[in-house]
C-alpha positions as CSV (number, residue, x, y, z in Angstrom):
1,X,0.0,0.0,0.0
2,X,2.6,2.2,1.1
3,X,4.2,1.6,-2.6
4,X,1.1,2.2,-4.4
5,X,0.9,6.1,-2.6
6,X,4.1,6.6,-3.0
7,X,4.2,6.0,-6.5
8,X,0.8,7.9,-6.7
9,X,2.5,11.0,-5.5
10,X,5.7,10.9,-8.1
11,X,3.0,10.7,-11.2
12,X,0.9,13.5,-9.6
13,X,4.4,15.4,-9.2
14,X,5.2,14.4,-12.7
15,X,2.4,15.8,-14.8
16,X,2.4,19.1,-12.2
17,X,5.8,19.5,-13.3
18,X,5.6,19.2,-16.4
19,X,2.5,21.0,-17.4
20,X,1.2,18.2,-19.2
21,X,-2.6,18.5,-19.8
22,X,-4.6,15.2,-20.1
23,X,-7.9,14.6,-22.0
24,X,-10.0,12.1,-21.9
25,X,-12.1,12.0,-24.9
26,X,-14.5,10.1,-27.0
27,X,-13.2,11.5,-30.3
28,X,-16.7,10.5,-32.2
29,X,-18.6,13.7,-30.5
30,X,-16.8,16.3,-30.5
31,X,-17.8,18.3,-33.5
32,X,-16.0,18.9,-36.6
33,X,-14.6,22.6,-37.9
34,X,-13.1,23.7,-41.0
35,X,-9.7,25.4,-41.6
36,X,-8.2,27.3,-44.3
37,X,-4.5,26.4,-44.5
38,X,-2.3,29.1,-46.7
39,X,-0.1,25.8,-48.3
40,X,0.8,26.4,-51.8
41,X,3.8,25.4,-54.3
42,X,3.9,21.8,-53.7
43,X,3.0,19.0,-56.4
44,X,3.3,15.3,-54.3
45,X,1.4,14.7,-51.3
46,X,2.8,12.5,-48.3
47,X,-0.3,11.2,-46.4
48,X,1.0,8.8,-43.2
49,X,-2.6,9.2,-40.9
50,X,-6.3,8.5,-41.4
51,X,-7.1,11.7,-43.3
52,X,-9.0,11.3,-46.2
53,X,-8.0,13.3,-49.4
54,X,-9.7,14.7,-52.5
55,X,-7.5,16.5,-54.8
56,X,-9.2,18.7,-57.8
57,X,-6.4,19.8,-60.6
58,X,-7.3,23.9,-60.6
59,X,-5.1,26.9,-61.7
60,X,-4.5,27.8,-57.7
61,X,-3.5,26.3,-54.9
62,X,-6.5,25.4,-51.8
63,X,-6.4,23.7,-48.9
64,X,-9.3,23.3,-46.7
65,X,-8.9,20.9,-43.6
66,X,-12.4,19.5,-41.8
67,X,-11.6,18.0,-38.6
68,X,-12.1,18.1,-35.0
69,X,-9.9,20.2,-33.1
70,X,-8.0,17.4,-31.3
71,X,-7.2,16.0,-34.6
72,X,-6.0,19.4,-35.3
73,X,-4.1,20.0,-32.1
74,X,-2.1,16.4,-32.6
75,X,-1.4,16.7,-36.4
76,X,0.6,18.7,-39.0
77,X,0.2,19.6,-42.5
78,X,2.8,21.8,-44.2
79,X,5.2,21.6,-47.3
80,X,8.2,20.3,-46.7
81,X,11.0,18.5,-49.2
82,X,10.5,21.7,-51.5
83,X,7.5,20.2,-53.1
84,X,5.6,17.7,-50.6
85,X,2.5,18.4,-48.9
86,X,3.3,16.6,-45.9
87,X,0.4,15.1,-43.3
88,X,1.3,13.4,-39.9
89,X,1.0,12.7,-36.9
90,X,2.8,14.8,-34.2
91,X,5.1,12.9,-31.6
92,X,4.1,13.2,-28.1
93,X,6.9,16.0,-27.2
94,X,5.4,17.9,-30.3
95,X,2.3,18.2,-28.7
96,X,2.8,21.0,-26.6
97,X,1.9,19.3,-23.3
98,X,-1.1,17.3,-24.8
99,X,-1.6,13.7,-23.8
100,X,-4.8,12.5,-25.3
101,X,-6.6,9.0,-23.3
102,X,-8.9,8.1,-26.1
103,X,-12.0,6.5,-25.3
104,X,-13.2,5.7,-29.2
105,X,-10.5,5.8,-32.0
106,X,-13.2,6.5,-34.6
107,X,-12.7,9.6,-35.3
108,X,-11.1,11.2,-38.8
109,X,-10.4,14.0,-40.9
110,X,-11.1,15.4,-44.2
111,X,-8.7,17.4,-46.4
112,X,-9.3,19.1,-49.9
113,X,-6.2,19.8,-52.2
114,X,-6.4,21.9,-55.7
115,X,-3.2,22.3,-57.3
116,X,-1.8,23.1,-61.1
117,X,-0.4,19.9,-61.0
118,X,0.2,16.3,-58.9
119,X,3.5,14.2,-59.7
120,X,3.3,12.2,-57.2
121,X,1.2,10.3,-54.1
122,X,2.5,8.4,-51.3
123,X,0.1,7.5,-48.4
124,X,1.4,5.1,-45.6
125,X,-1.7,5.5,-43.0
126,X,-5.8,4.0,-43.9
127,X,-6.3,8.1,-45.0
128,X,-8.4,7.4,-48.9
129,X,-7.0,9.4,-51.7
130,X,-9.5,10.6,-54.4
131,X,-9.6,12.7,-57.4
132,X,-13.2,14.3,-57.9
133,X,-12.1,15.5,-61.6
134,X,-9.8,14.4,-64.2
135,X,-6.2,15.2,-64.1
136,X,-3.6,16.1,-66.8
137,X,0.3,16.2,-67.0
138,X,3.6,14.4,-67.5
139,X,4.1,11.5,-65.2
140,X,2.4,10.1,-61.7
141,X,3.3,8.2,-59.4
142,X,1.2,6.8,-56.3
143,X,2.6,4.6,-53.4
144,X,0.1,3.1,-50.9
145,X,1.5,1.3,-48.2
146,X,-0.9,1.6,-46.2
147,X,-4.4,0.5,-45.8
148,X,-6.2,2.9,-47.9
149,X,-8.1,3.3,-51.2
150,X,-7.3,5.1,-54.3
151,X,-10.0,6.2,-56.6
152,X,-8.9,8.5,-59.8
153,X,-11.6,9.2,-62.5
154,X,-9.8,9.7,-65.9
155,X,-5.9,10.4,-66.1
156,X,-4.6,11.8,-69.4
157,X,-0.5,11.9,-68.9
158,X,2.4,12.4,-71.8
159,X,4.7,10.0,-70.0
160,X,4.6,7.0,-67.5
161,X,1.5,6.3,-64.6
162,X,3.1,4.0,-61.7
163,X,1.0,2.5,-59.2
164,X,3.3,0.5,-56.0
165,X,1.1,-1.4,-53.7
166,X,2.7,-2.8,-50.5
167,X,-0.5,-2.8,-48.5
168,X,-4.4,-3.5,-48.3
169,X,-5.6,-0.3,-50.8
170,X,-7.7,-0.9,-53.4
171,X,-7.4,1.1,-56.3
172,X,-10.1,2.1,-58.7
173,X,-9.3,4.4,-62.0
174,X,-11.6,5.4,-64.8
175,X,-9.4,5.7,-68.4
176,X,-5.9,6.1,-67.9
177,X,-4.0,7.6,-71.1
178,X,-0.8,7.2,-71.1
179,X,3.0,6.1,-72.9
180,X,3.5,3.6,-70.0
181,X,1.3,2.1,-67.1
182,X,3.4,-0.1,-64.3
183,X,1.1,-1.7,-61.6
184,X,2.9,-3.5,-59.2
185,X,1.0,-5.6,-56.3
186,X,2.9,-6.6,-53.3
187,X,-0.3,-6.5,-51.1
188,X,-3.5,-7.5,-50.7
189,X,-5.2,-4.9,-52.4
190,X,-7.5,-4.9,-55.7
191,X,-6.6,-3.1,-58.7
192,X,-9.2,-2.3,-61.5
193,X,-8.7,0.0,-64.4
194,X,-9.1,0.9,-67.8
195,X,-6.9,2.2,-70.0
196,X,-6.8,4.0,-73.5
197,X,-4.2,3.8,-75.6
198,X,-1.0,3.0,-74.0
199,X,1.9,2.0,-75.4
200,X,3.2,-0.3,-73.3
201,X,1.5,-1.8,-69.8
202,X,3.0,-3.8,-66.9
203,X,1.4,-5.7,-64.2
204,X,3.2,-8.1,-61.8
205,X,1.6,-9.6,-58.5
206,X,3.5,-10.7,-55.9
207,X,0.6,-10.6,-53.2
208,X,-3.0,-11.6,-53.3
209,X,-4.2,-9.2,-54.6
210,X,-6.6,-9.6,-57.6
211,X,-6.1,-7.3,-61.0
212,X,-9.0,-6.2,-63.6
213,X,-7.8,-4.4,-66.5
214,X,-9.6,-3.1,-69.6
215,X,-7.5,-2.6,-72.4
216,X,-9.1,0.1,-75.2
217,X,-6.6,0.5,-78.7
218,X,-3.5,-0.3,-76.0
219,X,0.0,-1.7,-78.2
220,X,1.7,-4.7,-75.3
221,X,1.3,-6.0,-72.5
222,X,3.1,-8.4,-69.6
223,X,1.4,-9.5,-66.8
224,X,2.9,-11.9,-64.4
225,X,1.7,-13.8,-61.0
226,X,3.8,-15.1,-58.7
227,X,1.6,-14.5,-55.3
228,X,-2.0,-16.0,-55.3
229,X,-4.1,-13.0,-56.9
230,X,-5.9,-13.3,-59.9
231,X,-5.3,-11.3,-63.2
232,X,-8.9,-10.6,-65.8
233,X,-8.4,-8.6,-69.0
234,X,-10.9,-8.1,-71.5
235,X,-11.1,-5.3,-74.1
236,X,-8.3,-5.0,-77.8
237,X,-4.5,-5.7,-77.0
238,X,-2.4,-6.0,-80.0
239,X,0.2,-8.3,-78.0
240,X,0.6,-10.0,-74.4
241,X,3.1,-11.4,-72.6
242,X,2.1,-13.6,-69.5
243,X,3.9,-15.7,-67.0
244,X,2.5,-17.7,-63.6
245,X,4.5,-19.3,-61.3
246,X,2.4,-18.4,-57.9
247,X,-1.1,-20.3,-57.5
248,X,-2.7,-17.2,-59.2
249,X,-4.6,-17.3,-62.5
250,X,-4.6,-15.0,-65.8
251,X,-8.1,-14.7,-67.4
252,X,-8.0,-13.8,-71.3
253,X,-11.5,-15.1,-72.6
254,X,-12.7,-11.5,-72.8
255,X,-9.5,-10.0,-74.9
256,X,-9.0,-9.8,-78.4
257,X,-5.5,-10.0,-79.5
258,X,-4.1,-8.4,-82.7
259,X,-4.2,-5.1,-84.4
């Protein structure tokens, strides 16, 4: 007993010390507010939390941040690496003398991005990315390896799209134009896309995640298995290379070779 008080009174001295403040909360009820964040000259995004995303291509840059103030208070967002809008988590002596006790972990943020332009996407938290309009440029590049989904409607590029999966994210495209398309699955995640002609397309799955591809006046090409997903592609492919050595299969019934 005399243990117990004793260590009783060090915590209490602690925190008093300190100036740490502790809440308690049950994150689902506190309400949600909006911010305006002045963020601008950045083209990738870095998402490592539960934020959800939805990026517009626009002529200026806007960021608008719904959350509750806790998630506020315990998270950053700010360009950093030159180019990188950055979202994360802040460490514990970031906080400013905030320790947060959650009751219910269900509780989440939204953020909306416009930019002139998106190179590239790398999300390692269960935060979804979305574009609500189609997107135009060079090259793009998106890394999930984390638990969340990707959902782009059309993508009209003059180079390469690359899609890395490491993690549980589905991703979900409308047309993709394109020189070159790369998927590469090393998760457990779903791909499905279409894609309008491209030059040359690469698919490989190393994970068990499946693949559904739609192939519309598209040149080549190679898809490979060796996890247990599945591979369907249906639509006009002039030429296909395909190789299995996992216990996935490659569906073809529904695609017309030749030009």
């Amino acid at each position: 007993m005399k243990r117990t008080i004793s260590l009783l009174f060090v915590l209490i001295a602690i925190l008093s010390f300190s100036a740490c403040r502790i809440e308690k909360v049950n994150d689902s009820k506190e309400p949600a507010k909006t911010w305006q964040l002045n963020l601008r000259n950045f083209s990738a995004i870095r998402n490592s939390t539960g934020c959800d995303i939805h990026f517009i291509q626009s002529d200026t840059f806007k960021v608008t941040l719904k959350a509750t103030q806790l998630w506020r208070d315990t998270h950053n967002i700010s360009v950093e690496d030159g180019n990188v809008l950055s979202i994360y988590e802040l460490s514990q002596r970031e906080r400013k003398g905030i320790t947060v006790l959650r009751i219910n972990n269900e509780y989440g943020a939204e953020l909306w991005v416009s930019a002139p332009s998106l190179t590239n996407v790398e999300t390692y938290g269960s935060g979804d990315f979305t574009t609500d309009k189609d997107i135009n440029g060079e090259s793009l590049n998106i890394s999930i390896a984390g638990s969340g989904d990707t959902s782009l409607k059309g993508v009209s590029l003059s180079k390469n799209f690359t899609y890395q999966l490491s993690g549980s994210g589905d991703l979900i495209t409308g047309t993709i134009r394109a020189n070159k398309v790369d998927y590469g699955i090393a998760g457990s995640g779903d791909v499905s896309s279409k894609l309008n002609n491209v030059n040359d397309t690469q698919l490989t799955i190393a994970g068990s995640g499946d693949a559904d591809l739609t192939f519309s006046g598209c040149r080549h090409a190679a898809v490979s298995i060796s996890g247990s997903g599945d591979i369907k592609l249906s639509g006009q492919l002039e030429t296909l290379d395909k190789q299995v050595s996992g216990s996935g299969d490659i569906y073809t019934s529904k695609l017309r070779l030749g030009k």
